[in-house]
N, C-alpha and C positions, 0 to 999 in steps of 0.2 A: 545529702550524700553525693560520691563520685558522680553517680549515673546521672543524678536531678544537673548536674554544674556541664555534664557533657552535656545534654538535652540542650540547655539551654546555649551552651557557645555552640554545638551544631543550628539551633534556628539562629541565633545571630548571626555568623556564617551563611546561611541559606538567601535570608534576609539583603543581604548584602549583596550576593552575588546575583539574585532576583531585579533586584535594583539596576544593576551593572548591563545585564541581560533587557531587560524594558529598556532602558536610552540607547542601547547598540541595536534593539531589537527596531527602533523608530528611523534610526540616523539608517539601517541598513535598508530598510521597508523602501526609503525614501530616496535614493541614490537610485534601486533597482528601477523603479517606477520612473524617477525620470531617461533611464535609459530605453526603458520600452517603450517609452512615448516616442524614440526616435527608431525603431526597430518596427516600425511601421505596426503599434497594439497602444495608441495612440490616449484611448478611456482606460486601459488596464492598469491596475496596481496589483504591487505583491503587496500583504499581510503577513508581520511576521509573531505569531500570537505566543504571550506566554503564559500558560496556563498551573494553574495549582495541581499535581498532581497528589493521590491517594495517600503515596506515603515519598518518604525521604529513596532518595539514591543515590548510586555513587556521581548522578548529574545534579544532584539540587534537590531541591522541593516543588519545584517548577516543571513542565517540561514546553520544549519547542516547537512550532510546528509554522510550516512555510505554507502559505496560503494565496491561490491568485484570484481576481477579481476580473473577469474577461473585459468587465465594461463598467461604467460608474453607477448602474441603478444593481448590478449581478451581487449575490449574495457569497464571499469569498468563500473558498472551495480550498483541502487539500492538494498541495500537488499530486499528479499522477491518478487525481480524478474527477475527469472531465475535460482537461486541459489537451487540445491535441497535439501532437509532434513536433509540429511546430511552432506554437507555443510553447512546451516548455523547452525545446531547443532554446527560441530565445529566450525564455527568465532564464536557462543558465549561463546563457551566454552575456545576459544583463550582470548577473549575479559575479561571473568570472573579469569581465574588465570590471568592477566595481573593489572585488579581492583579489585581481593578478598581483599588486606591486605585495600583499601581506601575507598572502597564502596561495601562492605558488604551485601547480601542479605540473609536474613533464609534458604531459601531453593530453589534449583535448580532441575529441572526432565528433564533429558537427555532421549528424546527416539529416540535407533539405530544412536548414536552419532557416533560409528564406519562404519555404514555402508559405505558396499563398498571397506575396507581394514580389512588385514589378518595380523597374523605373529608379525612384531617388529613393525609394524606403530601400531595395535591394542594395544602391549604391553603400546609406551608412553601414548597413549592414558589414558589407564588405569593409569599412572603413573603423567598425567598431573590433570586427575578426582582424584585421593589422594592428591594430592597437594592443590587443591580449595578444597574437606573435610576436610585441616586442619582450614579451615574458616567457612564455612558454610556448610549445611545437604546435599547430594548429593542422588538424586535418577536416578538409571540408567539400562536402560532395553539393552539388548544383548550378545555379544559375551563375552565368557569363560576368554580371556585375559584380558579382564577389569574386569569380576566379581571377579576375582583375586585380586584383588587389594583394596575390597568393607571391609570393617567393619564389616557387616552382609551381608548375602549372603540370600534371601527370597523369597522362591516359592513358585507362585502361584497356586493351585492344582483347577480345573472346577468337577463338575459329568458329568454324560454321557451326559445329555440333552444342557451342558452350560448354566443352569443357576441359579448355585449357583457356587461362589468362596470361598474359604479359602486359609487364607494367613498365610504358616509357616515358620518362621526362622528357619533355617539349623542349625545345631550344626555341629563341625568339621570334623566329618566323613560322614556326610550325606551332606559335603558340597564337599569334595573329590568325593563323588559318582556321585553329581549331576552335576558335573565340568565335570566328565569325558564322564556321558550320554550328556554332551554338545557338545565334544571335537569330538568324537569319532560313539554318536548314541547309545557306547554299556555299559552300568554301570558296566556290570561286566570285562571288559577290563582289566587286569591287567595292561598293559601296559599305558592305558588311564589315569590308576587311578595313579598312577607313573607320569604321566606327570604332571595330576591335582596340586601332592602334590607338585612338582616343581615352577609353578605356584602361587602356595600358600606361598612359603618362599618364593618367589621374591618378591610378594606384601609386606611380613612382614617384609621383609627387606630394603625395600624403608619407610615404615612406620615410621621404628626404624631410619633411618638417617634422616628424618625430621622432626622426634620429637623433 
């Protein structure tokens, strides 16, 4: 009959795209985890599982599910539980340079994407957030090593009471200062402010090699 001949090109169709789904779902698992390992989550892999589900849908026979593994002995987990902030900060931020150049979004806001790591892990960090700005808009709250690396650099100033904001973009030496009142605690640091400006041609100079 009709129905018996649908059935059956629906499961070859299902079949197929299952198939399609398992080798994107490995190629994708495995891009992500090598960028975590530079995102300072060094044991962590994502898991990208696909599972048989109950019945047919308008997704397949199958369904998706993203799963991370904090460390190489951890038992992978759902996203969104267990994982903290900033972890999955960065799987998404692994997940979005890995799909910027094919799935494109306007705009992405990173908050405390670094947290938890200092030093060269916060640097790539910053060096991986430039990378996904050459695709789309990046907005990102924290540490000095990353804002290093920002297009504009933008502070937010409260009054005494908190509650009213003003929001001013830095011009380049008010962006040395405020690097270094980050860095350091002390704006007038000479030393801070030297480090700052060091910080600032590294970013400009990742900028220039992947323009």
């Amino acid at each position: 009959t009709e129905l018996v001949q649908l059935r059956k090109v629906l499961g070859e169709q299902a079949e197929e795209l299952t198939n399609l789904r398992h080798a994107a779902a490995q190629k994708l698992a495995d891009a992500v985890s090598e960028e975590l390992t530079a995102l300072a989550m060094p044991n962590a892999s994502l898991v990208v599982e696909v599972a048989e589900a109950e019945k047919f849908s308008v997704h397949g026979r199958y369904t998706v599910t993203f799963m991370l593994a904090p460390h190489r002995t951890a038992v992978p987990r759902p996203l969104g539980k267990g994982a903290s902030g900033g972890e999955l900060s960065r799987v998404m931020l692994a997940l979005e340079v890995v799909l910027a150049e094919v799935d494109p979004v306007p705009t992405f806001i990173f908050d405390e994407v670094d947290s938890g790591v200092g030093g060269k892990a916060a640097i790539e960090i910053g060096r991986r957030l430039a990378m996904l700005a050459r695709h789309v808009q990046v907005l990102v709250t924290h540490l000095p090593q990353v804002a290093a690396f920002a297009d504009q650099h933008i502070l937010v100033l409260k009054n005494d009471d908190a509650s009213l904001s003003k929001v001013q973009v830095l011009t380049e030496e008010e962006r040395v200062v405020e690097l270094a009142r980050m860095l350091s605690g002390h704006d007038q640091s000479e030393s801070a402010r030297e480090h700052a400006r060091e910080l600032l041609e590294a970013g400009r100079q990742v900028s220039q090699n992947q323009g």
